[in-house]
N, CA, C, O and CB atoms as a CASP TS submission, in Angstrom:
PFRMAT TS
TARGET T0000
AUTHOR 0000-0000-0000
METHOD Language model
MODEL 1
PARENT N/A
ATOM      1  N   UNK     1     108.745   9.400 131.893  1.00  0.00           N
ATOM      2  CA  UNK     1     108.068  10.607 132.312  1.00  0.00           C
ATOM      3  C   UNK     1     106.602  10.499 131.924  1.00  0.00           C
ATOM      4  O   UNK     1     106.308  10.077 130.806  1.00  0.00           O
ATOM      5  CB  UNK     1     108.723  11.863 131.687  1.00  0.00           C
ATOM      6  N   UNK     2     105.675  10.861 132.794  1.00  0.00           N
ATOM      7  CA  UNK     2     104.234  10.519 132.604  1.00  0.00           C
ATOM      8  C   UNK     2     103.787  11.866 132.066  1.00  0.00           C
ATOM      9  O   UNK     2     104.439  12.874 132.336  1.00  0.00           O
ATOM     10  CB  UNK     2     103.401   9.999 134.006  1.00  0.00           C
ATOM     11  N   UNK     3     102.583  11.921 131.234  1.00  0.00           N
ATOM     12  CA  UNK     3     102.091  13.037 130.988  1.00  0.00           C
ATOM     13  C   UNK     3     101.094  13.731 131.332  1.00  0.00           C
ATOM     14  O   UNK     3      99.963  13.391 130.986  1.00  0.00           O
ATOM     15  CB  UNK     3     102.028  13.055 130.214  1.00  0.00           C
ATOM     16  N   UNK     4     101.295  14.716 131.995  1.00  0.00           N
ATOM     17  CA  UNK     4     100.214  15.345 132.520  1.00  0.00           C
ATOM     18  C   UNK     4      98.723  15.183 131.749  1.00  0.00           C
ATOM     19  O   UNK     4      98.571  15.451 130.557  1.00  0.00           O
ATOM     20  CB  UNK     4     100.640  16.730 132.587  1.00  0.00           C
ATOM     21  N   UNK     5      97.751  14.744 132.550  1.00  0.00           N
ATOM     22  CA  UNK     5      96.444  15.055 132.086  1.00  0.00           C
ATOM     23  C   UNK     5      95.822  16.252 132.061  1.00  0.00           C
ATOM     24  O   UNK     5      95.673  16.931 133.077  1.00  0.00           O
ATOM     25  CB  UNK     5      95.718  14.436 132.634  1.00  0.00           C
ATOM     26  N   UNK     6      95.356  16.646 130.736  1.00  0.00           N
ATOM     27  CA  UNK     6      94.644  18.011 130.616  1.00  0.00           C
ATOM     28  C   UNK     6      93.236  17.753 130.896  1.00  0.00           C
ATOM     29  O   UNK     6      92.612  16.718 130.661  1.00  0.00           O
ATOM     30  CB  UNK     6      94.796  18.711 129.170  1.00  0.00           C
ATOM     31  N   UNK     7      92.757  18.998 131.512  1.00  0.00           N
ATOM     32  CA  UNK     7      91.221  18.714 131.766  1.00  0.00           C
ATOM     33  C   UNK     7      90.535  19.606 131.177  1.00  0.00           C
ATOM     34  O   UNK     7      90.890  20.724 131.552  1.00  0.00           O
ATOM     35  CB  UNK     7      90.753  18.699 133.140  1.00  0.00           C
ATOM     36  N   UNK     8      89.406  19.636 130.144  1.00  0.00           N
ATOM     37  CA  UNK     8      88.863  20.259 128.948  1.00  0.00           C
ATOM     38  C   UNK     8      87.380  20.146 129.925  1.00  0.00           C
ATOM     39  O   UNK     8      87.221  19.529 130.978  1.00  0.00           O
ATOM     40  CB  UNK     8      89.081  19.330 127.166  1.00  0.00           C
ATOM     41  N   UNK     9      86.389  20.987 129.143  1.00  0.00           N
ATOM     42  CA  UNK     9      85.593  21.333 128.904  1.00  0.00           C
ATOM     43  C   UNK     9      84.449  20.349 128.589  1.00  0.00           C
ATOM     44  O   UNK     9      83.847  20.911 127.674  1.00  0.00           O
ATOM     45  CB  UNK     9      85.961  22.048 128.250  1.00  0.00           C
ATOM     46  N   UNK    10      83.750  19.050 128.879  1.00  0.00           N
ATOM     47  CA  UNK    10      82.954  17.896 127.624  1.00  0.00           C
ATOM     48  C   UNK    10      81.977  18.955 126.938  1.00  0.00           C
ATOM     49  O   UNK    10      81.438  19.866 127.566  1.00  0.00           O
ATOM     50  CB  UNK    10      81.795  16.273 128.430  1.00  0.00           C
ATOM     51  N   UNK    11      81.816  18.723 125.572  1.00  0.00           N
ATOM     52  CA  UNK    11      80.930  19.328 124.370  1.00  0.00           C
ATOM     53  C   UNK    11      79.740  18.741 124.865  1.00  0.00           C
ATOM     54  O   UNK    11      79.692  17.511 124.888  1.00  0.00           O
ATOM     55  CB  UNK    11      81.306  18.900 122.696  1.00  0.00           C
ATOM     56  N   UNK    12      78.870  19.332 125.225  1.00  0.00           N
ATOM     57  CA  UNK    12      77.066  19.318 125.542  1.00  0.00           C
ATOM     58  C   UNK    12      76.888  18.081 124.714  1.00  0.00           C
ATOM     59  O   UNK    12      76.469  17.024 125.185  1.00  0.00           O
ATOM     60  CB  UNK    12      75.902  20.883 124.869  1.00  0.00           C
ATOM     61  N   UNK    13      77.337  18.316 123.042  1.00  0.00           N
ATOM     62  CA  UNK    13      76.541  17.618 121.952  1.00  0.00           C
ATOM     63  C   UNK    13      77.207  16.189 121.963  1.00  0.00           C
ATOM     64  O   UNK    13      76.668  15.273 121.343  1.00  0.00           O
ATOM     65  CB  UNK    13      76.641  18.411 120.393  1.00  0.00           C
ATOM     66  N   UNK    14      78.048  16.050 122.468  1.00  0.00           N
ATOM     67  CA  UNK    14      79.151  14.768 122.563  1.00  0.00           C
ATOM     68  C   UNK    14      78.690  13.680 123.488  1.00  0.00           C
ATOM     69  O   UNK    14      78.523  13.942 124.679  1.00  0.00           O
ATOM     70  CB  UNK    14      80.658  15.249 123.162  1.00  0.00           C
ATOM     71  N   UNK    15      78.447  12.329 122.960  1.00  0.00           N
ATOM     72  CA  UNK    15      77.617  11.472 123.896  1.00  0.00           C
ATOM     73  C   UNK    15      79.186  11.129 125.042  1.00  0.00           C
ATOM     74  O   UNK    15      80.361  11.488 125.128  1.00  0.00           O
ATOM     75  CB  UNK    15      76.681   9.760 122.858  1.00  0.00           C
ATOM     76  N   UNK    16      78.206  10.215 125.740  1.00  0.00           N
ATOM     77  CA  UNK    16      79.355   9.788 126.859  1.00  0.00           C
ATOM     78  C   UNK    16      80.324   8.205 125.678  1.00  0.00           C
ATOM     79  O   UNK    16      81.344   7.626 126.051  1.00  0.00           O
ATOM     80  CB  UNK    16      78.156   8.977 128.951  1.00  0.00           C
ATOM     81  N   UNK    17      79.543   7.905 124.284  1.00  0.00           N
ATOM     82  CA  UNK    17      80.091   6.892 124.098  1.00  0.00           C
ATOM     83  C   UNK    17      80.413   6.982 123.614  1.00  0.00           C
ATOM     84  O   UNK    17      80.389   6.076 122.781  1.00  0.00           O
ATOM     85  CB  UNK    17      79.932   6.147 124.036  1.00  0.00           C
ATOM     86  N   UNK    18      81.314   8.312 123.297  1.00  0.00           N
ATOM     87  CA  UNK    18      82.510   8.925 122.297  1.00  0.00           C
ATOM     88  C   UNK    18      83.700   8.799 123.406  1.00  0.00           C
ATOM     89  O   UNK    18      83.725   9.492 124.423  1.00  0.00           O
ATOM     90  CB  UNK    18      82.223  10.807 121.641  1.00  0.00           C
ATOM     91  N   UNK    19      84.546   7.956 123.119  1.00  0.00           N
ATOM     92  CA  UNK    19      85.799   8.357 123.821  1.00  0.00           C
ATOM     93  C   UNK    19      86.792   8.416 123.409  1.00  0.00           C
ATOM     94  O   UNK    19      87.418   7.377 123.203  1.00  0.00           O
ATOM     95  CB  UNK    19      86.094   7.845 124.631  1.00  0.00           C
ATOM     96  N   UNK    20      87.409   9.829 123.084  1.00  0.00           N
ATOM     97  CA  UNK    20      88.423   9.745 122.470  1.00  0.00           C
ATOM     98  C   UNK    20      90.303   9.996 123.210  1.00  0.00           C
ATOM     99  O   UNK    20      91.394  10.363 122.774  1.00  0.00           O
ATOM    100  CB  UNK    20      87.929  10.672 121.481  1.00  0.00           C
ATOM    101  N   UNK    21      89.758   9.555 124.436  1.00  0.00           N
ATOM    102  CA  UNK    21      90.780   9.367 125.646  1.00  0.00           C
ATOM    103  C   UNK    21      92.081   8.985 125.038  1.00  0.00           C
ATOM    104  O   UNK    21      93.152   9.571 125.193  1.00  0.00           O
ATOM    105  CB  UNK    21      90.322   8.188 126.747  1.00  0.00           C
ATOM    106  N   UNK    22      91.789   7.655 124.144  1.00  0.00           N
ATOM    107  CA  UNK    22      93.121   7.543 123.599  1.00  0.00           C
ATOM    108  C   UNK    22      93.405   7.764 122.182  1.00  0.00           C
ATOM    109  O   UNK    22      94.119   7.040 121.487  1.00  0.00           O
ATOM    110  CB  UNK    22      93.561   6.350 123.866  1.00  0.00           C
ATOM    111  N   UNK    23      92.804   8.796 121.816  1.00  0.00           N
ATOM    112  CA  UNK    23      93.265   9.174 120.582  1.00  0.00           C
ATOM    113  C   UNK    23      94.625  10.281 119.954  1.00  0.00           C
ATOM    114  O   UNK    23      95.065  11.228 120.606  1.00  0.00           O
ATOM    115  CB  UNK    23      92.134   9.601 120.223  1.00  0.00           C
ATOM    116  N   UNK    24      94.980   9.986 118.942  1.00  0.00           N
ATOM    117  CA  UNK    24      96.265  10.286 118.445  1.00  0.00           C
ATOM    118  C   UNK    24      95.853  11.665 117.350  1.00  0.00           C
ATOM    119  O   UNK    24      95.209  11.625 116.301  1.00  0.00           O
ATOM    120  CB  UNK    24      97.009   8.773 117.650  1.00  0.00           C
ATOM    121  N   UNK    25      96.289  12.477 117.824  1.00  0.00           N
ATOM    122  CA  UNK    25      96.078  14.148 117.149  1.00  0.00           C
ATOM    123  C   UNK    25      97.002  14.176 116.347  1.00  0.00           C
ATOM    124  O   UNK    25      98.207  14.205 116.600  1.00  0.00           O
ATOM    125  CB  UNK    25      96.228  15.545 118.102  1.00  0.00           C
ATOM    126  N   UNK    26      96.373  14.166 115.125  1.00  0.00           N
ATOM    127  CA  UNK    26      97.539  14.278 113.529  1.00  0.00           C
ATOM    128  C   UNK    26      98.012  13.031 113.155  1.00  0.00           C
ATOM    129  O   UNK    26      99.066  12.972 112.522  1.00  0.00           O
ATOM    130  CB  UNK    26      99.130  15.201 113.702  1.00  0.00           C
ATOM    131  N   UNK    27      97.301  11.858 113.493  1.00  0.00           N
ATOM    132  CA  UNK    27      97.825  10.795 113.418  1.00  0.00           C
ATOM    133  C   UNK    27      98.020  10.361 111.853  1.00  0.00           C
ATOM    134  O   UNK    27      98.852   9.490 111.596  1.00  0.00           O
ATOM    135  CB  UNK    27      97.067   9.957 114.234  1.00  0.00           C
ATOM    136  N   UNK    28      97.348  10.893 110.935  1.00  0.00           N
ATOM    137  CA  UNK    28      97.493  11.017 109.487  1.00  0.00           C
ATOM    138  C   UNK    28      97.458  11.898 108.275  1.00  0.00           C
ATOM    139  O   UNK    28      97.222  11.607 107.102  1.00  0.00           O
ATOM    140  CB  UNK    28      96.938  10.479 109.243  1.00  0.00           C
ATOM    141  N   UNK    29      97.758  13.086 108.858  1.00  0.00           N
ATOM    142  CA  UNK    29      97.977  14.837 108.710  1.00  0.00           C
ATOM    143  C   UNK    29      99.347  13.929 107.556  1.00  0.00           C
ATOM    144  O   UNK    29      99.021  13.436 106.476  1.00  0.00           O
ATOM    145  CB  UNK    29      98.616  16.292 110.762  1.00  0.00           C
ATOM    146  N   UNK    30     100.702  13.890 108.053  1.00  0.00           N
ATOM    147  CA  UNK    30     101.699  13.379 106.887  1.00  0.00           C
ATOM    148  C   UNK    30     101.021  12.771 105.540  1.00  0.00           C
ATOM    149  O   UNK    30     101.127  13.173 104.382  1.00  0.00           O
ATOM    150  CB  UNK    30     102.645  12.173 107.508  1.00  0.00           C
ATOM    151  N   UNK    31     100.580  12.109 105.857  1.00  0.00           N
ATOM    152  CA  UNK    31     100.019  10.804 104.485  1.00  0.00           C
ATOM    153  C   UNK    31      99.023  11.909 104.004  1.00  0.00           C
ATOM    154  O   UNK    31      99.336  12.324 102.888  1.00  0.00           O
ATOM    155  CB  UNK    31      98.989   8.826 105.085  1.00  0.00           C
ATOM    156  N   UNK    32      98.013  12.447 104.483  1.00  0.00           N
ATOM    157  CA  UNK    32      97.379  13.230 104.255  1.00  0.00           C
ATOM    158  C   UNK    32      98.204  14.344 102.661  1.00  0.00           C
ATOM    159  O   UNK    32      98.148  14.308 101.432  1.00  0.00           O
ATOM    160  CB  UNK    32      97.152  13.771 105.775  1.00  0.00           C
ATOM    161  N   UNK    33      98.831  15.126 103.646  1.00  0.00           N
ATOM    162  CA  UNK    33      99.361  16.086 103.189  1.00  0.00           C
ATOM    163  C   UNK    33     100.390  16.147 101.969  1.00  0.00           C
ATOM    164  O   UNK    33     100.661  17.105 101.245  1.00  0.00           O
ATOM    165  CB  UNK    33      99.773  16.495 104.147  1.00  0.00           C
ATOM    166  N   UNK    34     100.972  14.604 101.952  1.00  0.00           N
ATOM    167  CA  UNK    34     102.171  13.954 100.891  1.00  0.00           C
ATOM    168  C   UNK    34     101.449  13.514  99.679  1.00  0.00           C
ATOM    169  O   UNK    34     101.872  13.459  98.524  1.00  0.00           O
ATOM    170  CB  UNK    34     103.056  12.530 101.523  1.00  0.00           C
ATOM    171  N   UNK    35      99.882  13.105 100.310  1.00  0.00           N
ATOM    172  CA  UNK    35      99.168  12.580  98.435  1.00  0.00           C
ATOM    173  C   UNK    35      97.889  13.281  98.139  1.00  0.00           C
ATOM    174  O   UNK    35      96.941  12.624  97.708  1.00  0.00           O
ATOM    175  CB  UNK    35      98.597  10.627  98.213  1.00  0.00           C
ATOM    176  N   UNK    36      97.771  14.739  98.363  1.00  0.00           N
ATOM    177  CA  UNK    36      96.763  15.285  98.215  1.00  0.00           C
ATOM    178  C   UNK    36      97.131  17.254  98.119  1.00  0.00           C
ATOM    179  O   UNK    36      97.941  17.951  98.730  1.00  0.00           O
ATOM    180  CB  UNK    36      95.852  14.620  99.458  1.00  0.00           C
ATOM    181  N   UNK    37      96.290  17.518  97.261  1.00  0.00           N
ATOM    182  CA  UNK    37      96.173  18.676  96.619  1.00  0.00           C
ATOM    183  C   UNK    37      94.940  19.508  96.752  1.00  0.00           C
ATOM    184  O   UNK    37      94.405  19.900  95.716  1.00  0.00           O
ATOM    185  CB  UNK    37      96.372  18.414  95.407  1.00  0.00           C
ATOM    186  N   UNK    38      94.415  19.831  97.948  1.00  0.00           N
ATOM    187  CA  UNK    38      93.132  20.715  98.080  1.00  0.00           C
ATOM    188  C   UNK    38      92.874  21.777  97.824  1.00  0.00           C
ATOM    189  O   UNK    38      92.898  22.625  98.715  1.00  0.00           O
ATOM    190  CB  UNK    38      92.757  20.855  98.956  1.00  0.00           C
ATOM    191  N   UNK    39      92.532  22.115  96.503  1.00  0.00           N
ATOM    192  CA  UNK    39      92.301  23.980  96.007  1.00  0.00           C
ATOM    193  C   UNK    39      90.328  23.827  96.518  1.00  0.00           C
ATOM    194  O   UNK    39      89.460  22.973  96.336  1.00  0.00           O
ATOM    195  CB  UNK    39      92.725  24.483  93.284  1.00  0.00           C
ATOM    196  N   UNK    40      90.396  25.295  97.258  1.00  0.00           N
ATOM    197  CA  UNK    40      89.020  25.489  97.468  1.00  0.00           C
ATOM    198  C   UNK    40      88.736  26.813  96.391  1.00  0.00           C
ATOM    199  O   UNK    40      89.278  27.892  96.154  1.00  0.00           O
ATOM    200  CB  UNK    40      88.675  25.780  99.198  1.00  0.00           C
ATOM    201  N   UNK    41      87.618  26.088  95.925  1.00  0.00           N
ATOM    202  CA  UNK    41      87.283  27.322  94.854  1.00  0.00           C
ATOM    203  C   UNK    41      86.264  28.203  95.313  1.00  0.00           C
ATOM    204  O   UNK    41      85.432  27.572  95.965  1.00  0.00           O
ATOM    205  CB  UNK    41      86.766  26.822  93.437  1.00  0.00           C
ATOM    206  N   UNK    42      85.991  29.489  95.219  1.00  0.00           N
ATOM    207  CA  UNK    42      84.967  30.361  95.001  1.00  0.00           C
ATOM    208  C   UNK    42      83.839  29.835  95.196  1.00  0.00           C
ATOM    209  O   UNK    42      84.065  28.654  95.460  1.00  0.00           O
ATOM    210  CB  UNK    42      84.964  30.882  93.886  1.00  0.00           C
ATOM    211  N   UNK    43      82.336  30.100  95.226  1.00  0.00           N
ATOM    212  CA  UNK    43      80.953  29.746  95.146  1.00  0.00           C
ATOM    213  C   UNK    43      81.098  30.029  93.493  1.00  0.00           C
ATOM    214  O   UNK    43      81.296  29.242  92.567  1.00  0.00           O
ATOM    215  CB  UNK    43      79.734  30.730  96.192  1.00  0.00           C
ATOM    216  N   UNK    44      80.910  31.521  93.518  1.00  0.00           N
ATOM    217  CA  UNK    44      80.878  31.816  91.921  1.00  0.00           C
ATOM    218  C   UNK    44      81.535  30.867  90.955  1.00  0.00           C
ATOM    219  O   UNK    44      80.927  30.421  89.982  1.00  0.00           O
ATOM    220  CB  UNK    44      81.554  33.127  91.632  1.00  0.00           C
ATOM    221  N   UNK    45      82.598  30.608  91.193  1.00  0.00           N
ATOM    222  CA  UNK    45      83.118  29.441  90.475  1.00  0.00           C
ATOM    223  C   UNK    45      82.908  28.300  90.341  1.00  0.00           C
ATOM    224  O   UNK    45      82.894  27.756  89.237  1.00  0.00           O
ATOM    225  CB  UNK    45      83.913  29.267  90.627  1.00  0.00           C
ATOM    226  N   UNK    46      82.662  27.588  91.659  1.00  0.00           N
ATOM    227  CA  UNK    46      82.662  26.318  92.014  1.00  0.00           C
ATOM    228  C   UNK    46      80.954  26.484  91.157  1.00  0.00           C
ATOM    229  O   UNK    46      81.014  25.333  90.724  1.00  0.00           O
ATOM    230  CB  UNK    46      82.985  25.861  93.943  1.00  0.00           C
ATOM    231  N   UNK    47      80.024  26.825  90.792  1.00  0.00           N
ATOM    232  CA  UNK    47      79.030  27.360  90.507  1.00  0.00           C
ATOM    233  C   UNK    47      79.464  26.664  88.657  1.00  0.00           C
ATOM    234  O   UNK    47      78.632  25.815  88.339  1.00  0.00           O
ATOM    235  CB  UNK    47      78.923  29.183  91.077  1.00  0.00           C
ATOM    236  N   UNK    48      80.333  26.860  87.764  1.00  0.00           N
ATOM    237  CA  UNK    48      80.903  26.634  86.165  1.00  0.00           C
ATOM    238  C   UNK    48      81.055  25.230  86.691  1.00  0.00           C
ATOM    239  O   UNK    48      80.318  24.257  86.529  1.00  0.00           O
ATOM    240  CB  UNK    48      82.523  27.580  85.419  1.00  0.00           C
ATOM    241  N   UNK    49      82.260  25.360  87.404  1.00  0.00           N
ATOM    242  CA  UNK    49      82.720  24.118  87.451  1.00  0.00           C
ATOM    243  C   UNK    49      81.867  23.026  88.303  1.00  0.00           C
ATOM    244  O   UNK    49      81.513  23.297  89.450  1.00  0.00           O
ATOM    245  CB  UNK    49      84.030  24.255  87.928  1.00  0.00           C
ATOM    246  N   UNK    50      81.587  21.917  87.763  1.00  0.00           N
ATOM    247  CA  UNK    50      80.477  20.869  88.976  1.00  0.00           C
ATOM    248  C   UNK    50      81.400  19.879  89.669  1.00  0.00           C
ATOM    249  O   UNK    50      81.060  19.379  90.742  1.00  0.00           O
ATOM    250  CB  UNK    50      79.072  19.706  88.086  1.00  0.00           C
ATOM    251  N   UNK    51      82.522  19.592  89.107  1.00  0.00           N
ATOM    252  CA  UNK    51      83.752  18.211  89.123  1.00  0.00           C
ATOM    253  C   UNK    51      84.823  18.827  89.126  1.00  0.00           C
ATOM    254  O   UNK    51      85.106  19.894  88.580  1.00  0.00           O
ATOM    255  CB  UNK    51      83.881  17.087  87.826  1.00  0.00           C
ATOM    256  N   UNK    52      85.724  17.835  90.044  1.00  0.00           N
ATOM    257  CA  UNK    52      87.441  18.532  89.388  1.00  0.00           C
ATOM    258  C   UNK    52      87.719  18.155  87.913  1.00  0.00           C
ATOM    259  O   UNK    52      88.472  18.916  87.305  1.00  0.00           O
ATOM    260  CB  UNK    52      89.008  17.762  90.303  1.00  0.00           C
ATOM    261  N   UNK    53      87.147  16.941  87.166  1.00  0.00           N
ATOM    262  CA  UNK    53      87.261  16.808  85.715  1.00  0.00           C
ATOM    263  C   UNK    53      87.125  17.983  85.007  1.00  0.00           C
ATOM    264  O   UNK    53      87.967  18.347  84.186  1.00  0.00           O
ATOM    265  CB  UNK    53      86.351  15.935  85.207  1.00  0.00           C
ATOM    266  N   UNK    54      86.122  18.604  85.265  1.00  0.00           N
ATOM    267  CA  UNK    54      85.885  19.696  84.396  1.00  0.00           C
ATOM    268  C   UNK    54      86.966  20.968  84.775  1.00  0.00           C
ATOM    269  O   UNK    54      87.731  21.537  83.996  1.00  0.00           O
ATOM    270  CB  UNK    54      84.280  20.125  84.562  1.00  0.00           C
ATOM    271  N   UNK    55      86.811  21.170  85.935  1.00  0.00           N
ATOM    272  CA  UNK    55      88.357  22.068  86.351  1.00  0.00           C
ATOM    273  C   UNK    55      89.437  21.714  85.549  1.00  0.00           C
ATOM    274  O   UNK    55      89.468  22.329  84.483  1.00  0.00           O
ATOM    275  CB  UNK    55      88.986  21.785  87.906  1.00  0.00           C
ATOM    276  N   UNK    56      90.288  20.950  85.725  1.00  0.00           N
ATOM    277  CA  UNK    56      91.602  19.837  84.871  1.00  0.00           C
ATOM    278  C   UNK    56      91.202  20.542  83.746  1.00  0.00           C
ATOM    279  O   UNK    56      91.541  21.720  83.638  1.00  0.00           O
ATOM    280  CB  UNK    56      91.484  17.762  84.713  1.00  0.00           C
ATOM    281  N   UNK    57      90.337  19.846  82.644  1.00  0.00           N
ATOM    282  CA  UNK    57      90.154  20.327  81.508  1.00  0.00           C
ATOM    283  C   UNK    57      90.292  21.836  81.195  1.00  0.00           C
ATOM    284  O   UNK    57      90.978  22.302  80.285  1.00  0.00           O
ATOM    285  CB  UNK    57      89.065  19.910  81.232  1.00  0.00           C
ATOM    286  N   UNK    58      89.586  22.494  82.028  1.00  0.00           N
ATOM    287  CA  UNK    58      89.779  23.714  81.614  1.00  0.00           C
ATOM    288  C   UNK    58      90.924  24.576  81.809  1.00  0.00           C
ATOM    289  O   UNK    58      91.187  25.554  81.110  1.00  0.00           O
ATOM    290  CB  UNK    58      88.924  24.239  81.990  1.00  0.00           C
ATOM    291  N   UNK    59      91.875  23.979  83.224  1.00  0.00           N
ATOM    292  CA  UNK    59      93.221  24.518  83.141  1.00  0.00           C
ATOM    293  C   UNK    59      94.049  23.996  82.400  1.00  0.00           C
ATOM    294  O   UNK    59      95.032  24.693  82.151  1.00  0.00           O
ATOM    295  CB  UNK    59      93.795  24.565  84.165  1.00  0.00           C
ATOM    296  N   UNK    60      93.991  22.741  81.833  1.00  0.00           N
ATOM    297  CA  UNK    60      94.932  22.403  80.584  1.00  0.00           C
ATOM    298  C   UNK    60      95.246  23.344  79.429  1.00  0.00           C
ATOM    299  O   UNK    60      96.308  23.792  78.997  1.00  0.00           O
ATOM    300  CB  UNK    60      94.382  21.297  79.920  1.00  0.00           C
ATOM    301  N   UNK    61      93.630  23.538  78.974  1.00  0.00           N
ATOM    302  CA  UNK    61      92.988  24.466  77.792  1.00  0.00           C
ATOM    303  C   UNK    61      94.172  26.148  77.972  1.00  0.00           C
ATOM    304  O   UNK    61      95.045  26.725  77.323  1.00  0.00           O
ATOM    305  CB  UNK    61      90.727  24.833  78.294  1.00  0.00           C
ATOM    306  N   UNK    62      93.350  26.318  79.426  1.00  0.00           N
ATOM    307  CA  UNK    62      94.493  27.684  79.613  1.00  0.00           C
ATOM    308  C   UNK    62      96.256  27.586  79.361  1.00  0.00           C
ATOM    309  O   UNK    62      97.007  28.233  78.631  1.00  0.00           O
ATOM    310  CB  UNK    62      94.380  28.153  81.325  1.00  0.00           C
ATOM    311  N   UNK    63      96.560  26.142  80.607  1.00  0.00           N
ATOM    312  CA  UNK    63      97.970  26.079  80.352  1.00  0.00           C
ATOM    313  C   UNK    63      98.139  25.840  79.061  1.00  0.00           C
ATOM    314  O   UNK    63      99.080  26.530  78.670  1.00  0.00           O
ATOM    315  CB  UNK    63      98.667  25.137  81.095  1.00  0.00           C
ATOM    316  N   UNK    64      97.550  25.003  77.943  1.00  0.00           N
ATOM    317  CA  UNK    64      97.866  25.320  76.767  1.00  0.00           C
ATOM    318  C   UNK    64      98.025  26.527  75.910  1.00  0.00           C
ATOM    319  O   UNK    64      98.981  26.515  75.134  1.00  0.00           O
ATOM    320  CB  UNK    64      97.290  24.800  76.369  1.00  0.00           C
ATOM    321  N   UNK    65      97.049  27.828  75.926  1.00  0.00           N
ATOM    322  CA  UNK    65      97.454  28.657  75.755  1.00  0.00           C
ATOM    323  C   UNK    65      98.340  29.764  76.254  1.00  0.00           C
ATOM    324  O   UNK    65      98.737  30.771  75.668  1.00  0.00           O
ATOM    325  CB  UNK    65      96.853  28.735  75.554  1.00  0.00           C
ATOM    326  N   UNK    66      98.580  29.284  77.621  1.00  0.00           N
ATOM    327  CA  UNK    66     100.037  30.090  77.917  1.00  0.00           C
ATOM    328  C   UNK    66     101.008  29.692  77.405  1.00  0.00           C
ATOM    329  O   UNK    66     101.824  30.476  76.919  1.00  0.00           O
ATOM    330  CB  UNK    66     100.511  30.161  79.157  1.00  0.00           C
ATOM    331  N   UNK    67     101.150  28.563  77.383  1.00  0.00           N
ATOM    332  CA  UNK    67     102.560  28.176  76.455  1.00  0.00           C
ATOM    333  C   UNK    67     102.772  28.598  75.159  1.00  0.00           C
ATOM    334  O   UNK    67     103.914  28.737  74.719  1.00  0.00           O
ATOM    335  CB  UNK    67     102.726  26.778  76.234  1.00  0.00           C
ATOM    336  N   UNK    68     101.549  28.866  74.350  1.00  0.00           N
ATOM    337  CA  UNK    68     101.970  29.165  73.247  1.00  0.00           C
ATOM    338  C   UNK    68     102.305  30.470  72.931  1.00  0.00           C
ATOM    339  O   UNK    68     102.969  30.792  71.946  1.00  0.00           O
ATOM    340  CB  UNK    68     101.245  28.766  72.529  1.00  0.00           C
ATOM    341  N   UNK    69     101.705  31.464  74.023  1.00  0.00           N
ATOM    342  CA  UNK    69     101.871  32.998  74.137  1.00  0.00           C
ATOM    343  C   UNK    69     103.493  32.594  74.634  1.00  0.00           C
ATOM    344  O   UNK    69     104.319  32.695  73.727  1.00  0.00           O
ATOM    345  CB  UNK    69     100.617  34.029  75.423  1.00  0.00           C
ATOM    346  N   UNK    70     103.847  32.295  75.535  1.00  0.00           N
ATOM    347  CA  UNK    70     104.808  32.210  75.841  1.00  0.00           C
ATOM    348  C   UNK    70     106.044  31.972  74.838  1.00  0.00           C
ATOM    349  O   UNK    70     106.961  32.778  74.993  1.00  0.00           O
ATOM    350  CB  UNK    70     104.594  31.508  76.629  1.00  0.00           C
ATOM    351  N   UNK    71     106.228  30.981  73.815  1.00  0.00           N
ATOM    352  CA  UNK    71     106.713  30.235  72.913  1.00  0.00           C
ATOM    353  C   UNK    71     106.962  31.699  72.052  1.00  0.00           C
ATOM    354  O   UNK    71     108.139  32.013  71.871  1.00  0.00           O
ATOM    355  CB  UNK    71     105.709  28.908  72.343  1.00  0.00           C
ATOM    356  N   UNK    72     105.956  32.551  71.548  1.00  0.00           N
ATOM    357  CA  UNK    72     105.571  33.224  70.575  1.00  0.00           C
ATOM    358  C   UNK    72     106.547  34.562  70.872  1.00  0.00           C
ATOM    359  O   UNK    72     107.237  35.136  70.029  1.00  0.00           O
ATOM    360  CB  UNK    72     103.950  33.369  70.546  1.00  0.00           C
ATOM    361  N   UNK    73     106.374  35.021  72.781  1.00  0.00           N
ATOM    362  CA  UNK    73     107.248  35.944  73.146  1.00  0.00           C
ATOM    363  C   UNK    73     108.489  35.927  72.885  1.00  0.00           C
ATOM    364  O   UNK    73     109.244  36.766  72.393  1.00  0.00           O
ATOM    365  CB  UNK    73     107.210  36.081  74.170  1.00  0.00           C
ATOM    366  N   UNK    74     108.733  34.137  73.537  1.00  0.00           N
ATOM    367  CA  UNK    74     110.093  34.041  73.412  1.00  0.00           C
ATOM    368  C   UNK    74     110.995  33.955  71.976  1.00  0.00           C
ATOM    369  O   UNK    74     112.222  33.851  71.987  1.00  0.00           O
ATOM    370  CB  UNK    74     110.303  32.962  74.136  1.00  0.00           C
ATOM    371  N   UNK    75     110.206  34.014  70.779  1.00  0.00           N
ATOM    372  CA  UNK    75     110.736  34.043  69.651  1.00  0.00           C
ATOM    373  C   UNK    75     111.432  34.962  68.865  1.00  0.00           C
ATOM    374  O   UNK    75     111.829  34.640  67.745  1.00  0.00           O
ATOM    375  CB  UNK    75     110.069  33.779  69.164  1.00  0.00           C
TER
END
C-alpha cells in the first residue's frame, strides 16, 4: 500500500537545500526519552542555580533533610 503524499505549505525561511522529503518523524524520541530527565526550571531559579551540579547538590542537601524529619516522625 503506497502512501499518500501530503502537500504542506514550504516555510519562506527554508532554503530549497533543505530536504527533508525523506525524513523519519520521532526517529529518536524512544532513546531520547529512555536516557534522559528534562526538569525546566523557573528564570527566578534557574537565576541561584548556574549548572545542574549545583541543582543535584542542593536537592541532596534537602533530600537529606527530609529523611531525617522523616526518620524523627516515624519514631
Amino acid at each position: 500500500m503506497k502512501k499518500a503524499l501530503i502537500k504542506t505549505k514550504r516555510d519562506p525561511d527554508m532554503l530549497d537545500e533543505y530536504d527533508f522529503s525523506h525524513g523519519v518523524r520521532g526517529k529518536y524520541v524512544k532513546r531520547l526519552a529512555a536516557g534522559s530527565n528534562i526538569v525546566v526550571l523557573s528564570p527566578d531559579v534557574a537565576e541561584v542555580f548556574p549548572d545542574s551540579d549545583s541543582v543535584n547538590e542542593a536537592l541532596r542537601a534537602l533530600a537529606k533533610i527530609v529523611r531525617k524529619r522523616t526518620k524523627k516522625l516515624a519514631a
